[in-house]
C-alpha positions as CSV (number, residue, x, y, z in Angstrom):
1,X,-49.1,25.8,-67.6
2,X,-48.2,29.1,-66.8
3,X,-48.1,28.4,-63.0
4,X,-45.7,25.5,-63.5
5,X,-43.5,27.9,-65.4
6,X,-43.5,30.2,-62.1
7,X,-43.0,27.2,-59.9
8,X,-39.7,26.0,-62.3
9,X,-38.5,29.3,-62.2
10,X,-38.6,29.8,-58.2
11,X,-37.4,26.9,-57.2
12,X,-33.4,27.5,-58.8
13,X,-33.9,30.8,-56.8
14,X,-35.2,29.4,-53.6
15,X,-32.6,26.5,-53.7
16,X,-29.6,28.9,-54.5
17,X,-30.8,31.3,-51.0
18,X,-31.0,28.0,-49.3
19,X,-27.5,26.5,-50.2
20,X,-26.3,30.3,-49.8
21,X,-27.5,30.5,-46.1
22,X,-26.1,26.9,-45.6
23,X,-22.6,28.2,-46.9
24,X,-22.7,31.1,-44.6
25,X,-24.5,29.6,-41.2
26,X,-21.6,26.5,-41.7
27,X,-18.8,28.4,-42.8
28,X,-19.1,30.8,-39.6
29,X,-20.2,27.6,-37.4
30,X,-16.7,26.3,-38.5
31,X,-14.8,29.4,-38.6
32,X,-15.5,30.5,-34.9
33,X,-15.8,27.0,-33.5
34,X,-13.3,24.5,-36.0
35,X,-10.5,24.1,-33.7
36,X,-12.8,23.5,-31.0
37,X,-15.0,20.8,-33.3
38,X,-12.1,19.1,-34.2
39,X,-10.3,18.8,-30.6
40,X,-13.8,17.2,-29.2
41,X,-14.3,15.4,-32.3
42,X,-10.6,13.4,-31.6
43,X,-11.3,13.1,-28.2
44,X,-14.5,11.0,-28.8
45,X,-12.6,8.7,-31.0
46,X,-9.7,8.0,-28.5
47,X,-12.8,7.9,-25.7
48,X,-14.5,5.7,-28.0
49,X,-12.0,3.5,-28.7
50,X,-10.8,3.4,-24.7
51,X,-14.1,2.3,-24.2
52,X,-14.5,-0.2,-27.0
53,X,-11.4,-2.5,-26.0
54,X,-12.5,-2.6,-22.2
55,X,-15.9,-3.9,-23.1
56,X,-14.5,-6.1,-25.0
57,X,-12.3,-7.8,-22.1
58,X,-15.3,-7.6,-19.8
59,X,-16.8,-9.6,-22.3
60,X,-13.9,-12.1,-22.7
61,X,-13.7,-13.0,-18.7
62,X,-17.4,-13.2,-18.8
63,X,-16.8,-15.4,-21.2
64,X,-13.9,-17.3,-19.8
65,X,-15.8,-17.5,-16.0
66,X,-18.8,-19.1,-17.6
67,X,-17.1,-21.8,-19.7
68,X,-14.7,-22.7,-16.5
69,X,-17.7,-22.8,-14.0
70,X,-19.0,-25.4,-17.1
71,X,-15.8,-27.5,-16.8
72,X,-16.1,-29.2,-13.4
73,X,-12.3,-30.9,-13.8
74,X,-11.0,-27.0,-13.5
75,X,-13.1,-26.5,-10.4
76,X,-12.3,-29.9,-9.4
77,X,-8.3,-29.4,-9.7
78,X,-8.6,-26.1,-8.1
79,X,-10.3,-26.8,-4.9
80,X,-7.6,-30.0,-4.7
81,X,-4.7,-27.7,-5.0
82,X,-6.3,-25.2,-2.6
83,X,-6.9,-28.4,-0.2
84,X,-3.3,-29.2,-0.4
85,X,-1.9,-25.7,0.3
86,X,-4.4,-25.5,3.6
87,X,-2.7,-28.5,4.4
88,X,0.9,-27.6,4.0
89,X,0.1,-24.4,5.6
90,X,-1.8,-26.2,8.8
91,X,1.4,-28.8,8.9
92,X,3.8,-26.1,8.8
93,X,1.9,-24.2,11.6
94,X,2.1,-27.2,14.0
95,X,5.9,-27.9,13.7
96,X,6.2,-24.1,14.8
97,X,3.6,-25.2,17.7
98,X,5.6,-28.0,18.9
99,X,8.6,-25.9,18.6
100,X,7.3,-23.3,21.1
101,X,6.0,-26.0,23.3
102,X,9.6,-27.7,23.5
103,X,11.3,-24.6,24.3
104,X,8.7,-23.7,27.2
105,X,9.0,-27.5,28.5
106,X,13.1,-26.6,28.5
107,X,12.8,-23.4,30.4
108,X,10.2,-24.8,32.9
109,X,13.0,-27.9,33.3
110,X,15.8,-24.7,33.7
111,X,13.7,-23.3,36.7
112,X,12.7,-26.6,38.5
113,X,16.4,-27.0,38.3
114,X,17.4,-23.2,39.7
115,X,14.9,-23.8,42.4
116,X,16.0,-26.9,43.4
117,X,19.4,-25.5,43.6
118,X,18.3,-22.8,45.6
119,X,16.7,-25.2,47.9
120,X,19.7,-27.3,48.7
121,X,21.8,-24.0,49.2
122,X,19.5,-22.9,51.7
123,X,19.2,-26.5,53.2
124,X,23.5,-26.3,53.7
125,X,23.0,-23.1,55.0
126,X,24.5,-20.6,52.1
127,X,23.3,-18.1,50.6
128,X,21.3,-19.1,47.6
129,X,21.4,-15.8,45.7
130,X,25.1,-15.9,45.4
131,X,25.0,-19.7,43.8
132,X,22.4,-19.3,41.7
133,X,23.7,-19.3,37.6
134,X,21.7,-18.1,34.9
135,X,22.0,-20.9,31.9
136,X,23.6,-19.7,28.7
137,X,21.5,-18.1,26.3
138,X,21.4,-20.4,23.0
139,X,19.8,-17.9,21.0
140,X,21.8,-14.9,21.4
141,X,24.1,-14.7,18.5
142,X,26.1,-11.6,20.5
143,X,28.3,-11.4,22.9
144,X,27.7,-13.4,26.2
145,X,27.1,-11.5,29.0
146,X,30.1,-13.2,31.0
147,X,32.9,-11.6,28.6
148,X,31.0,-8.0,29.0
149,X,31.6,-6.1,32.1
150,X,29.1,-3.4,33.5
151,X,31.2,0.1,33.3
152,X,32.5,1.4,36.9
153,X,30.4,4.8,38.4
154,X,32.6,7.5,38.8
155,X,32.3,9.5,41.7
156,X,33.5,12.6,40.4
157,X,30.3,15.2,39.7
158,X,31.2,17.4,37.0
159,X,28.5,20.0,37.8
160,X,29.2,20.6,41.3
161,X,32.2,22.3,41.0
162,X,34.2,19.1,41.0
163,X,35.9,19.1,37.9
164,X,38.2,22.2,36.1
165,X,37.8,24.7,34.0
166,X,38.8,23.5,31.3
167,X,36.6,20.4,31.1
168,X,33.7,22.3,31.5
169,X,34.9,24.8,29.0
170,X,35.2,21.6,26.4
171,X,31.4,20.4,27.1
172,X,30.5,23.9,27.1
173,X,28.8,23.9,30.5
174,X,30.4,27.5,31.1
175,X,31.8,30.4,28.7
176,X,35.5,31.4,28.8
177,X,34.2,34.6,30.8
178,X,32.7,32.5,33.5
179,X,35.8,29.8,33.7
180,X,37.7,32.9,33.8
181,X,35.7,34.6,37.1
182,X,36.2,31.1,38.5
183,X,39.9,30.9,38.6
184,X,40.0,34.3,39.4
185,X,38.1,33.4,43.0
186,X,40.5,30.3,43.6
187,X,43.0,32.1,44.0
188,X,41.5,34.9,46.4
């Protein structure tokens, strides 16, 4: 009996030094690292929780894909409507065909017609560049070319010493020293 009285009496003790070095080994675990543990510990959560509501959408459309590939009206419906815009699509593709094909069948007709021309002006003897006509343009929406005249040439040539001083002075070809050497030799 006497050893169960030692064993009573050294366990208190060996439980206290235990909790004791628990207190201390935690308590400077949390005092050197607690900001640190807590920081990490929130961003876990919020990582946690980021995680948690995109599984559960994966999930969902998983979900939602397997009970429309079920449904075969769905699948039905949708390959109808995606016949039907093909089809629109194809129908709005040949009016532009035919379109283009109209307008090269009106420009050949425009040059069987300028040749022909040109043919019977030779045939009378004129010359057929001066009677040829180019057709309006329809699809310009500026000016025709009839109402715009081409700009004259001038035959003045401002670099070769054609023009005065002071026009070369404003386009700053020469300084104000060298206009003034330049009068200065006109009139020796």
């Amino acid at each position: 009996m006497e050893w169960d009285g030692q064993q009573l009496s050294a366990r208190p003790a060996l439980e206290t030094e235990g909790l004791r070095y628990l207190h201390v080994t935690v308590g400077s675990l949390l005092a050197t690292y607690g900001w640190y543990i807590v920081f990490s510990c929130i961003l876990l959560y919020v990582v946690f929780q980021k995680l948690s509501t995109r599984l559960r959408a994966l999930r969902q459309r998983q979900l939602d894909r397997a009970a429309a590939a079920v449904e075969p009206d769905v699948v039905v419906k949708r390959q109808e409507a995606l016949a039907a815009a093909r089809l629109k699509m194809q129908e709005e593709l040949n009016a532009q065909v035919e379109k283009h094909k109209e307008k090269l069948r009106q420009l050949e007709e425009q040059k069987r017609r300028q040749k022909i021309e040109m043919w019977d002006s030779m045939q009378e003897g004129k010359s057929y560049k001066g009677n040829v006509r180019k057709p309006p343009e329809e699809d310009g929406p500026g000016p025709s070319t009839s109402s715009v005249l081409p700009k004259r040439k001038s035959d003045r040539k401002p670099l070769r010493g054609g023009g005065n001083e002071q026009n070369l002075l404003k386009r700053r070809i020469i300084t104000p020293s060298a206009a003034f050497a330049v009068s200065q030799k006109r009139y020796f």
